[in-house]
N, C-alpha and C positions, 0 to 999 in steps of 0.2 A: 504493500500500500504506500508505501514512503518513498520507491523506485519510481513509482507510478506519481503518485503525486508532484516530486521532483520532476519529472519529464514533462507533464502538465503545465507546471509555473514556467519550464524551459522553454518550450513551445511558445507559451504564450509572451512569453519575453520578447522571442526570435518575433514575431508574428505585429505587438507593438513597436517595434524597434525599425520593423519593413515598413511602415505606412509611413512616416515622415510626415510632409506638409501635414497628409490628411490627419493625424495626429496630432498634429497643434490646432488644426481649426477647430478639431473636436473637440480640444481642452478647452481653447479658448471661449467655446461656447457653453461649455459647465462651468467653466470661472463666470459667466457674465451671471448665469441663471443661480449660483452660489453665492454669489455678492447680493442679489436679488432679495434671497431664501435667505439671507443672515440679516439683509436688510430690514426685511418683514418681521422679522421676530427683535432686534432692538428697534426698530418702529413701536411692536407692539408695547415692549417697556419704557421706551419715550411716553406714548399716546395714553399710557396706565397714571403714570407717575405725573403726566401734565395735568388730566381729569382730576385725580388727586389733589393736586398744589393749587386748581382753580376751587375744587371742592371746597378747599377750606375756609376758602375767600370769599363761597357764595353760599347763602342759606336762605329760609322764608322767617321771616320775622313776623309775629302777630302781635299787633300793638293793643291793648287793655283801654277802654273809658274809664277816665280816672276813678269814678267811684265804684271799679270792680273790683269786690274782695280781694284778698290776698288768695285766703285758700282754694276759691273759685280756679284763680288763675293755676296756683298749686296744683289742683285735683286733676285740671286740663295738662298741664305736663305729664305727670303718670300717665292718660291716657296716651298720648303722644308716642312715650316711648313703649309704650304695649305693641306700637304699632311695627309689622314686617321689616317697611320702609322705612324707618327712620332710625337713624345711629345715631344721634346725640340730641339732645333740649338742655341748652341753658336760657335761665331763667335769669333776667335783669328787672329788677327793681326798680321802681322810679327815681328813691335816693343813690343808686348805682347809675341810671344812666344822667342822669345829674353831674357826679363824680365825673365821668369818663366823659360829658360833655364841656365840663371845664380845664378835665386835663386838654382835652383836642383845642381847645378856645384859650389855653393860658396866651399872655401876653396882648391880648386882642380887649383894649378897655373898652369899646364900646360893649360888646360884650358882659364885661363883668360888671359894668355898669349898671345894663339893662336887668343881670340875675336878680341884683343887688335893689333896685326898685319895686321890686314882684313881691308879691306876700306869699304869694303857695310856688309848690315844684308845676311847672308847666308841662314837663315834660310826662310819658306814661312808660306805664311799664307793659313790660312786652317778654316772649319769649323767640329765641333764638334758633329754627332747627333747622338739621344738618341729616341729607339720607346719605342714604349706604350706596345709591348709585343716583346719576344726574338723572336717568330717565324715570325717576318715583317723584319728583318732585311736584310732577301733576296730580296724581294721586292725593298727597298731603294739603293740597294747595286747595283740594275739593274738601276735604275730609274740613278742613277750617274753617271751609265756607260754609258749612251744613247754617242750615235755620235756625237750629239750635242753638247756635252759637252768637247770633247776631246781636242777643242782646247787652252779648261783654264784648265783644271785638270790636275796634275800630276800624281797623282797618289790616288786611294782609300784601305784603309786598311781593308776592308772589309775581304778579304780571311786570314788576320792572325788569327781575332777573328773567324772565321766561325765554326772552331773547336772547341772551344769554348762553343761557343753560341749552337751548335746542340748537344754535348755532355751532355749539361745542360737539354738541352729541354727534350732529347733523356730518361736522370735517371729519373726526375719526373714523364716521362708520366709512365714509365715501374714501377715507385717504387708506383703509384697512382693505376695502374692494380691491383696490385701483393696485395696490401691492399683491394682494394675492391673483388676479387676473394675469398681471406682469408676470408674476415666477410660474404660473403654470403656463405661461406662452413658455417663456423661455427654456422650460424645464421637458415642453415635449416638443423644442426645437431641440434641444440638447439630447434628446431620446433618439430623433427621426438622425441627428449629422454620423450621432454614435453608431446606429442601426447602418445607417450606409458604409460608412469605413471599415464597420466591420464585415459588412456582404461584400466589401471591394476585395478583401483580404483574405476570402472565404473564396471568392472567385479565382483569386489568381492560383492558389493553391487545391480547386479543386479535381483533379486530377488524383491529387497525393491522397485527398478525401473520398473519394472512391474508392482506391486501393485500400484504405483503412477499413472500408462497409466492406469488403469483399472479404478481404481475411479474418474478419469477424471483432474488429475493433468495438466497445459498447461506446451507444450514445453517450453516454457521460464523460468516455475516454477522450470523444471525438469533440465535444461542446467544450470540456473546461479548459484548454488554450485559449478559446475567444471567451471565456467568462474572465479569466485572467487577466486577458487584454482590457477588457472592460474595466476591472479593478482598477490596474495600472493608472488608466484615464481619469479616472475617479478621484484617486488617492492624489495627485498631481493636483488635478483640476483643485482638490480639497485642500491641499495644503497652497499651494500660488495661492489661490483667492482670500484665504484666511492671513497669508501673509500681507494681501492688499489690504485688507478691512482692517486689520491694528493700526497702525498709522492714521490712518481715515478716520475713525474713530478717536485718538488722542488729539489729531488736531480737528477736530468738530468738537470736541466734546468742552472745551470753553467758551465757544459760542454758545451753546445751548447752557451753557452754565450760567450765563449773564444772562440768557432771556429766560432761563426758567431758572429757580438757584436750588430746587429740590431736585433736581435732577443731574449727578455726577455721569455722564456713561463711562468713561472712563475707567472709576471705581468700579460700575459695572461687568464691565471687559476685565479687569482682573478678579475679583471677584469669581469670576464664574469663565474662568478663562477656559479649563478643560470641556467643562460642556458645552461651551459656542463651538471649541472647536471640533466636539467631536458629534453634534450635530453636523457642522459642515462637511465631514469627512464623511459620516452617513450617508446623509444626502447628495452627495457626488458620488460616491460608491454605488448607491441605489441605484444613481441614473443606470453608471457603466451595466452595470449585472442585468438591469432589464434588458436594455440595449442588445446587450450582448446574448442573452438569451431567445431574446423574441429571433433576432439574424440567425442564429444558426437552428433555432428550429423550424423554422421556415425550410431552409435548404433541406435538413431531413425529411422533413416532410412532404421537399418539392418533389 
């Protein structure tokens, strides 16, 4: 088995090593479709991490009529967080948003002026919430609204953020499409150049592959040169392309660090350095071995 196997990977050595051009076009076209495929997936951990750091920044705020209870308002947050949708409710008190309205206003006399003339706090209190995904915020924004409620709430902020909030939604899911469309073009051009070079290769030597079916070679004997070829392709393709996207990644990843600052990729890419690459190395191996399977069983079966 180990004679055998050796002669196999020989083979398929000999066999990658004869194609030349048509072997670099072929790589070059799993490096495009691998830069793609890697692309897609730190897309996805950009596109996680941006929704995230916008999340934190956006929420629906439900403001109180001043003469609504305390515990009223109280009892309506428990409900709140009962709810599927929602991962946090903080609750601001009127003498809290007071506080944090004159910290925002220090230095501003007109301002402190005008607090300073007022007998009572003008301001209301309100609760603050925060869901577990941008697309529930419609949900909660109804749930506030009910009838029941109308006659402690003044008012819900829901419709300023809503454009917002669906604009966001709206790029990721179209910019997630548009990446995944991209790599599976690419990924079964990178199937169809693999498939030809290796039926080029298949051709020029078929002769030799005949004699092989005649004296009773097995299919497996006869396919895994060109599965190996395939490998070959793969493994290259996987490793070039992974050596492109580090660099790319290090100098992107402080741009995106000034427009977004909760998102290092960088740190990412080490971090998790073995499994980006050994995704990429999968999925260019994958290609070669379909590739190279679908061509030579064809022939057998022509």
């Amino acid at each position: 088995m180990i004679v055998t196997l050796a002669r196999i990977i020989k083979f398929g050595w000999k066999s990658f090593t004869r194609n030349g051009l048509l072997a670099v076009s072929t790589i070059s076209i799993m490096i495009l479709a691998a830069l793609v495929f890697e692309g897609l997936i730190l897309f996805n951990v950009v596109g996680k991490s941006a929704i995230g750091a916008i999340q934190e920044k956006i929420d629906i705020s439900v403001y109180f009529k001043s003469n609504t209870p305390e515990d009223t308002i109280l009892n309506l947050k428990k409900s709140l967080e009962q709810l599927d949708e929602v991962r946090d409710v903080q609750y601001v008190s009127k003498d809290k948003a007071l506080a944090d309205f004159k910290v925002r206003h220090a230095g501003e006399d007109t301002v402190s002026q005008t607090l300073e003339e007022l007998d009572v706090n003008p301001l209301l209190a309100s609760l603050n919430v925060k869901a577990k995904d941008p697309t529930q915020y419609g949900a909660i924004a109804q749930y506030l609204g009910a009838k029941r409620l109308a006659d402690v709430t003044e008012k819900v902020t829901y419709a300023q953020n809503q454009v917002v909030i669906d604009r966001l939604v709206a790029f990721m899911d179209t910019m997630r499409r548009a990446g995944i469309t991209l790599n599976v073009f690419l990924a079964l051009l990178a199937v169809i150049v693999t498939f030809t070079t290796i039926r080029l290769a298949i051709y020029s030597v078929s002769d030799q592959l005949q004699i092989m079916r005649f004296v009773g070679a097995s299919n497996s004997f006869i396919q895994g040169p060109y599965i190996v070829e395939g490998v070959f392709y793969g493994i290259i393709a996987g490793v070039v392309s992974f050596g492109f996207m580090v660099p790319i990644i290090n100098f992107a990843s402080p741009y995106i660090l000034n427009f977004i600052p909760e998102i290092h990729i960088a740190n990412y890419l080490q971090s998790n350095f073995f499994a980006l690459f050994g995704y990429q190395l999968l999925f260019c191996t994958g290609l070669g071995i379909i590739s190279a399977f679908i061509a030579i069983r064809r022939y057998l079966h022509a």
